[in-house]
N, C-alpha and C positions, 0 to 999 in steps of 0.2 A: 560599532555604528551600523546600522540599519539604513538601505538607499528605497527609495519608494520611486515613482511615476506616477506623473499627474495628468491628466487630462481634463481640459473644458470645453473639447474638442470644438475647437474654433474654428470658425469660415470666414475670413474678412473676403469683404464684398469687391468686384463682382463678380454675381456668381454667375455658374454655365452648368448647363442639364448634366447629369452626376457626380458632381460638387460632393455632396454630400453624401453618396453610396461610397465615393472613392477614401474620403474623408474616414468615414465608419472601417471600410476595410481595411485602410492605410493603419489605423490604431489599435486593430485585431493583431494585423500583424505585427506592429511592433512592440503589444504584450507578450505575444509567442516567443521573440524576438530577449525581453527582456527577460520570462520565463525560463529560458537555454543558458542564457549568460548568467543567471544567478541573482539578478534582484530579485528582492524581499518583499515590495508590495509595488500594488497599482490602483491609482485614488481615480475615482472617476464622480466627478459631479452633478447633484442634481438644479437645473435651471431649467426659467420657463420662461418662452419669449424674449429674451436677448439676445438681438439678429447678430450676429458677426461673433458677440463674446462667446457664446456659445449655445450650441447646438444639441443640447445634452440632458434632454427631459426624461429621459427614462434610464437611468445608470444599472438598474437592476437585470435589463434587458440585453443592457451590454456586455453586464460583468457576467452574463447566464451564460452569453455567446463565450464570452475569453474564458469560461471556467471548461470549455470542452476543446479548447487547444490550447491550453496549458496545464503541467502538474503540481507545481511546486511553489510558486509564488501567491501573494496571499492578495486575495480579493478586495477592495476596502471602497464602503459607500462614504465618497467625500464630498459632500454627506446627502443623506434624507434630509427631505425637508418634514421636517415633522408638523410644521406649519399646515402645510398645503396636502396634507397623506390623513388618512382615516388612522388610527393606532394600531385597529387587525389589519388591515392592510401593510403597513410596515412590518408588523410580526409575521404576517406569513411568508410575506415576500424575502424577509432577510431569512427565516429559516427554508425557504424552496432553494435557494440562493445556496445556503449553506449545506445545504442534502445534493445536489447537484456538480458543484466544487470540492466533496467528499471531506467540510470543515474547516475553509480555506475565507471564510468572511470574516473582516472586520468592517464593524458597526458606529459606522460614525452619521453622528446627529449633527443638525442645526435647524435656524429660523427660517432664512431666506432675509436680506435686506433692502429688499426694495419694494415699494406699490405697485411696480408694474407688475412682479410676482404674485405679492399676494390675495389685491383686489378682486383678481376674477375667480378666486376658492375662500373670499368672502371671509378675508383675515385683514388685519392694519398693522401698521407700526408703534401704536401703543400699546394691542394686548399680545402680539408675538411671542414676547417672554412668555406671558404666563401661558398661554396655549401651548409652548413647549414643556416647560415643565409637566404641566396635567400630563401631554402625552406620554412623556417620562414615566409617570408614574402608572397609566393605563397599560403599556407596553410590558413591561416586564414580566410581571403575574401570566401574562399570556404564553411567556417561553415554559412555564411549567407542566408539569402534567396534568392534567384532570382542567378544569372550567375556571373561569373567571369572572368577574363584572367589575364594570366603573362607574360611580356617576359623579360627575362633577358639573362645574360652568360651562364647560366648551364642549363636550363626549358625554355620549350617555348610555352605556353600551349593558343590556341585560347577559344575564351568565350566560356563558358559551365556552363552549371548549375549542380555540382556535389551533386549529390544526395545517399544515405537519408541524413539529416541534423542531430546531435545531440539530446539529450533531454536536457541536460543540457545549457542554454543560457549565455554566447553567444557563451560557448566551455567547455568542461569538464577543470580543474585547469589544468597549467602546471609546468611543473619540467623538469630543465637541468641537467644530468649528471654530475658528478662533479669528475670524476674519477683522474683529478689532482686537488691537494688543492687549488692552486691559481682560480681554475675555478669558486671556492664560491662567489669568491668578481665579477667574469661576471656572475654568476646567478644574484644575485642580482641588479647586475646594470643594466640587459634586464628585470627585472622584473619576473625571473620564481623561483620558487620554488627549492632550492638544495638539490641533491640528493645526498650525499656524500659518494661515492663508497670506503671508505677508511676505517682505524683504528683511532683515535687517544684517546687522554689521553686527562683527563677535562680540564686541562689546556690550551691545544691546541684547544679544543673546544669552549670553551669561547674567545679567540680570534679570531676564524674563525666565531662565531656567530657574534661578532661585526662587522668582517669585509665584514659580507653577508649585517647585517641590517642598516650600515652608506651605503653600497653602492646603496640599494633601498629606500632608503630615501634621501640622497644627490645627489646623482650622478644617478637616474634612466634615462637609454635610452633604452627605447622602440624598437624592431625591427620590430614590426607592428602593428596593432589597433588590441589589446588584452589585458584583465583583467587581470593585474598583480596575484601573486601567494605570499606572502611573508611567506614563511614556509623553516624553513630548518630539512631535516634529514640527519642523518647519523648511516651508517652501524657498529654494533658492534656480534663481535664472541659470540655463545648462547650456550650453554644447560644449561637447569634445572635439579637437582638429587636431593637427599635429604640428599647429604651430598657433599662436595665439591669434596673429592676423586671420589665419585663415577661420580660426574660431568667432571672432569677431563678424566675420564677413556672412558666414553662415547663421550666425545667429541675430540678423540686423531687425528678424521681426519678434524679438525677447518680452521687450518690452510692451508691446500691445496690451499684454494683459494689464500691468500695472495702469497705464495709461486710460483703459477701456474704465476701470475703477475710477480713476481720478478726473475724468472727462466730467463724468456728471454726478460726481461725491459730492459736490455742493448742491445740488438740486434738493429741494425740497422733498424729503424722504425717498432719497435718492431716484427719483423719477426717471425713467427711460426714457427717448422721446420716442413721438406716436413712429406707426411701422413704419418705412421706406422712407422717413424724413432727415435721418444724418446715412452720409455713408462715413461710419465710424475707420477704415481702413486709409480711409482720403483728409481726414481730421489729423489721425496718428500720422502720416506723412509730413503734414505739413507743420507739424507741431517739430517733428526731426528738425526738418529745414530750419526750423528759426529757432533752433535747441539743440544745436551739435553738440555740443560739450555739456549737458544736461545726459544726454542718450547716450555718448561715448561712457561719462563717467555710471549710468546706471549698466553698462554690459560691464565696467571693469569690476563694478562691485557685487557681478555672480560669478556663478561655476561657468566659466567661459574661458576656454584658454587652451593652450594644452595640457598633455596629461601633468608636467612638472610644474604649471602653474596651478592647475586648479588639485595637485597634493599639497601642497603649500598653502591653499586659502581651506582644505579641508581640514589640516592640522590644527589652525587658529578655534575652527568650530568644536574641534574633537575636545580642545583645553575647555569650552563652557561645557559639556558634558549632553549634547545633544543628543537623543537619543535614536531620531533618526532625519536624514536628509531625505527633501521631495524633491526632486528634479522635474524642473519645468520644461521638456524638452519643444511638445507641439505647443506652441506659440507665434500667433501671428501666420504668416506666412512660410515657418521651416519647411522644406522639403522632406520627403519621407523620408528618401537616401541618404540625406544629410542627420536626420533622425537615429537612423539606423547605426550609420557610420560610428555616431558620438555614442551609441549604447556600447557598439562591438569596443571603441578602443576605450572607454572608460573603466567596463569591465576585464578587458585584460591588464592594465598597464597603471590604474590607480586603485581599483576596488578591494583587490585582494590585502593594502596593508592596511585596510582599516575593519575589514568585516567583524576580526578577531582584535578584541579589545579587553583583557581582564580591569585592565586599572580602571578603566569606564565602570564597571561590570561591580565592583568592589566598592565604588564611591557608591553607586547608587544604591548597593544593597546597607550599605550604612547610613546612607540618607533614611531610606526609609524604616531601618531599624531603630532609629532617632542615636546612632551612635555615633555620627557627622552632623554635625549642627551649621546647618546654614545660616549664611551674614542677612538680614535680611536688607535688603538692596532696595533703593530711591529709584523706583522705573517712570521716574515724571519725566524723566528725558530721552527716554525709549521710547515713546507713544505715537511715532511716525510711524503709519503702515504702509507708506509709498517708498521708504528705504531711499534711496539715491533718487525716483523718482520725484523726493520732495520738491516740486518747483509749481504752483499754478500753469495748471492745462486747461481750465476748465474756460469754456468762450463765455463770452458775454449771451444775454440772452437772444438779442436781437439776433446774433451768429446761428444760435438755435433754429430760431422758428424763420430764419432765410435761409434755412437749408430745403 
């Protein structure tokens, strides 16, 4: 099993003059941090305009900065928006990215799901899909040697040789976004690696694992001449303590993220409100308040605990054949230290009996041999992507626009 780090490097409101310098450096350092200790990747997001959830427009920029204090852990865009990006601009940027980091980028894709994203770079929620795929297919020709051209509906790009090229041949791995669960079973059917922006229970995981890995073994359609990915992650809520309470207590701002999604998923293509009109940080309090036992049961059902608890709920995962954990650590309000802390004793005291895994390692290599034939599994009752968080957050309109 494969442990990752996620960031959407969050600011819940309110904020004070270097919020955000502290914010950037706090998360530098605890890539360095998780680089020493031995995890495997660090996801960092691209968003635009979403005050408090996050803060995180330029990931390439970021991942530039961690790729020169760090060696060994692996870079990963979670994700480009290829919506809201030129195609050479993605291609260059992910191969500068990866000549820089000395081949340490993973290349993960997505759309962006909201209007408040996409409007002002003059995309919608109806052609999203297809403006991703086209890019798809503009992009890849680019990592090659020699020139390219595309013309389609959305790009219309004359030959050009986009330069620099990658280190890694014939492209660093890809992973698609998987922000809705049904998106598992089109990762895997394009062949990209899923990145499961969600919660769920082993349960549900193990059915969304089958129905990643029948769909890239039976049903694989390609959307352009690229080296499939067949890896699926998925994001679960972290801290480490050395006792569960105190994991609990440290990790009381987990949830925001979940929350921040579910505040206004119901909006009408999922609309943001206008700027400085909710403080989303004072919404998620008071939703606590009148949701204790909604918010207790959503920390019990992450990696929250201590280290003999959360080996215990890693085991359940390891049985659905996960390929790798994201650890949610900056969330809400965590403290760096507290951050930090949960990296150091995680990595000593649980990391090490899962990192080496053959029978994982042997299922999957027979999975994709077609010598292990998967069940093919009913995920109509898996398609919560709020996990424990299933409970309406979302205010009334009037709540909205009296903010």
């Amino acid at each position: 099993m494969k442990f990752g780090i996620f960031y959407e490097l969050q600011l819940p409101r309110p904020w004070q003059a270097g919020d955000e310098l502290k914010l950037y450096q706090d998360a530098l350092t605890q890539l360095e941090t998780a680089d020493r200790l031995g995890y495997d990747y660090a996801w960092v997001v691209e968003h635009h305009f979403l005050e408090e959830y996050s803060h995180s427009p330029s990931p390439e920029s970021f991942l530039a900065a961690a790729s020169q204090r760090t060696k060994n852990i692996r870079l990963g865009h979670g994700i480009f928006q290829l919506t809201t990006n030129h195609p050479a601009r993605v291609a260059e940027r992910v191969a500068v990215l990866d000549l820089l980091s000395q081949g340490r980028v993973e290349f993960g894709m997505g759309e962006s799901a909201s209007i408040t994203e996409l409007t002002p770079f003059g995309r919608d929620m109806e052609t999203k899909k297809e403006v991703f795929e086209e890019a798809v297919r503009a992009i890849f020709p680019m990592f090659k040697q020699g020139g390219s051209e595309h013309h389609g509906k959305y790009f219309d790009i004359p030959l050009r040789n986009v330069v620099p090229k990658p280190v890694q041949k014939p492209h660093p791995p890809l992973w698609m976004a998987c922000s809705q669960l049904p998106t598992i079973e089109r990762a895997g059917r394009n062949g990209f690696g899923a990145l499961g922006f969600q919660f769920v229970s082993a349960d549900a995981a193990h059915a969304w694992v089958h129905a990643y890995y029948n769909a890239i073994t039976k049903r694989l359609k390609k959307l352009a001449d690229y080296q499939i990915n067949p890896n699926m992650a998925l994001v679960s809520f972290f801290m480490c303590a050395k006792t569960d309470e105190e994991a609990r207590a440290r990790a009381d701002g987990a949830t925001f993220f979940q929350f921040a999604l579910r505040f206004y998923g119901a909006s009408q293509n999922r609309q943001r409100p206008a700027p400085g009109t909710v403080n989303m940080w004072d919404e998620y309090n008071k939703w606590k308040r009148e949701n204790p036992q909604a918010q207790e049961a959503a920390l019990r059902g992450g990696l929250i605990g201590s280290p003999e608890t959360i080996a215990k709920k890693l085991r359940r995962f390891r049985t659905s054949h996960i390929d790798q954990v994201i650890l949610l650590n900056q969330a809400g309000k965590n403290s760096h230290e507290h951050i930090c802390d949960s990296l150091e004793l995680f990595a000593k005291e649980v990391m090490p009996d899962f990192k080496t895994d053959p029978e994982h390692d042997s299922w999957k290599a027979g999975v994709m041999s077609g010598a292990i034939k998967l069940e093919e599994i009913d995920t109509e009752a898996f398609t919560d992507r709020y996990g424990k968080l299933a409970v309406n957050v979302t205010p009334k309109p009037s709540v909205a626009a009296a903010e």
